[in-house]
C-alpha positions as CSV (number, residue, x, y, z in Angstrom):
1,X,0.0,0.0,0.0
2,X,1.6,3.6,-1.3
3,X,0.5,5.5,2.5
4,X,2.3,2.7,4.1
5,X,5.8,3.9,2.0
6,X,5.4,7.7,3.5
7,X,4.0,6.7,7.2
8,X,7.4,5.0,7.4
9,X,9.2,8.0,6.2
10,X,6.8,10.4,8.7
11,X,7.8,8.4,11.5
12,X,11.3,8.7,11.1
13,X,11.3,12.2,10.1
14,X,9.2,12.7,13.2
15,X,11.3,11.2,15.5
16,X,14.7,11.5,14.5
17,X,14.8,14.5,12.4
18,X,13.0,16.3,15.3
19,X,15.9,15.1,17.4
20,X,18.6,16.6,14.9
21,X,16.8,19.5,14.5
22,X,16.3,20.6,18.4
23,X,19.8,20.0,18.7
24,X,20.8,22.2,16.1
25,X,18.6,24.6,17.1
26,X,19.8,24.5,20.8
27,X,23.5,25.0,19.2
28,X,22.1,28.1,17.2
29,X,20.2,29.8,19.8
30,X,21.6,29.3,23.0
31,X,24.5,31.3,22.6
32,X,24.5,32.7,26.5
33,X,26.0,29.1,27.0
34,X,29.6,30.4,25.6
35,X,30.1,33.9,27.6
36,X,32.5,34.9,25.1
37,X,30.0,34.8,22.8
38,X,26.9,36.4,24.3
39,X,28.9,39.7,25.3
40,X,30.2,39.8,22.1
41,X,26.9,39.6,20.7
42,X,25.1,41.3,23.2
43,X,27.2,44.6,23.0
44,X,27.3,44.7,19.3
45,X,23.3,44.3,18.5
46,X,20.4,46.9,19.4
47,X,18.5,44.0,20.8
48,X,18.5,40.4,21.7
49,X,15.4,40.2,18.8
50,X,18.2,40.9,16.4
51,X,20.5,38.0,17.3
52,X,17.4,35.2,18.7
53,X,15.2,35.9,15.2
54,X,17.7,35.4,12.1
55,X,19.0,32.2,14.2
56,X,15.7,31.0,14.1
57,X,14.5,31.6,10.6
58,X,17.4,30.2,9.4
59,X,16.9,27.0,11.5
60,X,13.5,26.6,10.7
61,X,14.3,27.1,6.8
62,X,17.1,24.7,6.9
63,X,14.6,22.5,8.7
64,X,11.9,22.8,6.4
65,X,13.9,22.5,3.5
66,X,15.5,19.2,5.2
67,X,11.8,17.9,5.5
68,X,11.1,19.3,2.0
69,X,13.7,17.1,0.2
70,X,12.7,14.5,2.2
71,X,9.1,14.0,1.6
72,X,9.7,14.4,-1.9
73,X,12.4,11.7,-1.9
74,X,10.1,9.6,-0.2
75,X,7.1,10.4,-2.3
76,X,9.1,9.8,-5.5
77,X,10.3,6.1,-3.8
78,X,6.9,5.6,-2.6
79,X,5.4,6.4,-6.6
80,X,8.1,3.8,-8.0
81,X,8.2,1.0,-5.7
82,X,4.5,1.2,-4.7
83,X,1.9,3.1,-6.4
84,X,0.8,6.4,-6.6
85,X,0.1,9.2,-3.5
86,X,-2.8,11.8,-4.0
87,X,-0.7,15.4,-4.4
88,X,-2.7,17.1,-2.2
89,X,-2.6,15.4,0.9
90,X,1.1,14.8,0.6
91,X,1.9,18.3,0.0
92,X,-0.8,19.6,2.8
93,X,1.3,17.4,5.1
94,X,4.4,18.4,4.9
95,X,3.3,22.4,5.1
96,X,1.8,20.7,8.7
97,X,5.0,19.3,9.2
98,X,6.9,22.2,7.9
99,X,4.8,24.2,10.8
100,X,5.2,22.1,13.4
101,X,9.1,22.3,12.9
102,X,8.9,26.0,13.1
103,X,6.7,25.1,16.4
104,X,9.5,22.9,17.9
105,X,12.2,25.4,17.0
106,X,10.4,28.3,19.0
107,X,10.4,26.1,21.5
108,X,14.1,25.3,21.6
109,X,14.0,29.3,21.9
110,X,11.7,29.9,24.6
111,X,14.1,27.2,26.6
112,X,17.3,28.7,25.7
113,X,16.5,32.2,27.0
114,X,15.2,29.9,30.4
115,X,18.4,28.0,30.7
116,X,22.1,28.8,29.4
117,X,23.5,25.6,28.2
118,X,23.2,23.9,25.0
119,X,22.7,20.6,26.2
120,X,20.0,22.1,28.7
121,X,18.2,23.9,26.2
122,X,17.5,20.9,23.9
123,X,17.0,18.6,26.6
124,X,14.6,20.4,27.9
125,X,12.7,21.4,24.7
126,X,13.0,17.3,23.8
127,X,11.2,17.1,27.1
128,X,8.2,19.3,26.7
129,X,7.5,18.4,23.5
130,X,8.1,14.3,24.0
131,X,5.5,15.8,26.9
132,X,3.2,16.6,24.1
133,X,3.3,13.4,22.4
134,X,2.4,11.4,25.7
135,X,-0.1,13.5,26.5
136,X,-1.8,13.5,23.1
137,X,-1.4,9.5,22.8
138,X,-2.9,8.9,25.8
139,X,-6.0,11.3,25.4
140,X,-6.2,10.9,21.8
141,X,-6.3,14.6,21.7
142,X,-5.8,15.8,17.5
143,X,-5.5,19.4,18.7
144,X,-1.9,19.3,20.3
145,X,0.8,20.3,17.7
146,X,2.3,16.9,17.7
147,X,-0.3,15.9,15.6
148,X,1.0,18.0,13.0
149,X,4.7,16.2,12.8
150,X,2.5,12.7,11.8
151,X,-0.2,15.0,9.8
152,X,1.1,13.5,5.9
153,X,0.7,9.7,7.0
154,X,-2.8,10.7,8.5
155,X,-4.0,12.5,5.0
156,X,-2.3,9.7,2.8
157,X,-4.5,7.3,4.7
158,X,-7.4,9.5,3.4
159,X,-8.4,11.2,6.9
160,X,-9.8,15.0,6.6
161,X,-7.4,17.8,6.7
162,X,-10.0,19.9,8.2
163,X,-9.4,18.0,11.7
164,X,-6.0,19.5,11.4
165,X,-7.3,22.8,11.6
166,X,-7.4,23.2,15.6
167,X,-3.9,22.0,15.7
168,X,-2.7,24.3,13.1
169,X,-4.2,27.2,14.9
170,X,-2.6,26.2,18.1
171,X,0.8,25.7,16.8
172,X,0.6,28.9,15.1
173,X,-0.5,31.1,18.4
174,X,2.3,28.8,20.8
175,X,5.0,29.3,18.2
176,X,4.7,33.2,18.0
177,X,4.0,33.0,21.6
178,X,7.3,31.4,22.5
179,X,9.2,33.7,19.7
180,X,7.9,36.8,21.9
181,X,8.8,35.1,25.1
182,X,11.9,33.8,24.6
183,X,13.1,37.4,23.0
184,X,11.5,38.9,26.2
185,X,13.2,36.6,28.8
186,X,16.6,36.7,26.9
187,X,16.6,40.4,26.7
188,X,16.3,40.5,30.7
189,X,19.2,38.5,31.2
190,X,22.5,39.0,32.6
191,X,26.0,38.3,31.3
């Protein structure tokens, strides 16, 4: 069965290409963790805004355009070997996933202007958003963000995309919601 080609794909893009992601994030966007660093940037930049925002678009776009290639690689595969995917719902769910990468990498934000180590900051952004996952397994809750990283196996199996449309909302309010908070907390900080 073709969905059965991408929900394999999904999976591990959902699991370990969140993992590479957060930690390249964490890398990017914790740079209090090196003191060298964060005066040098600090005293050379109007505002924290200007050093936490290009860090994150360019992770998010390196991450989207990771997930990009991927999909298609795997929809191309999945065409071949298997049979043929509807375009629309393949390409509706990896903008969800696309999204929910820029979600994750917010978060990875928000936790680096909380804690000062690398290591910290992904392990604890791995942690609220592994959170997530439980807690939307267990309640079987489609509203929760984490329903967006697994949103192209759902729509390849021919479920709605409108039930996607609470998480999307969400994710979009908690991502810009963290952006704003983690530039607030970050700016507060001391050297």
């Amino acid at each position: 069965m073709p969905a059965d080609g991408v929900a394999q794909f999904a999976g591990n893009a959902a699991q370990i290409g969140l993992l590479v992601v957060v930690l390249v994030a964490a890398s990017a966007l914790a740079f209090d963790a090196r003191r060298e660093m964060a005066v040098f940037l600090r005293t050379r930049v109007r505002g924290v805004a200007s050093v936490i925002l290009p860090a994150y678009l360019v992770t998010t776009g390196a991450a989207a355009a990771g997930l990009a290639l991927g999909t298609l690689a795997a929809w191309y595969e999945t065409a071949v070997l298997l049979g043929e995917l509807p375009a629309g719902a393949v390409l509706l769910g990896l903008g969800c996933g696309v999204i929910f990468l820029a979600f994750a990498v917010a978060v990875v934000a928000l936790m680096a202007a909380l804690v000062r180590g690398v290591a910290a900051a992904a392990g604890c952004a791995l942690a609220l958003l592994l959170g997530l996952a439980v807690v939307g397994g267990l309640t079987g809750t489609a509203w929760l963000p984490v329903t967006l990283a697994t949103a192209t196996e759902a729509l390849v199996r021919g479920e709605p995309a409108a039930g996607l449309l609470p998480a999307l909302l969400l994710t979009a309010a908690l991502t810009v919601f963290a952006l704003i908070a983690a530039v607030r907390l970050a700016s507060r900080r001391e050297i």
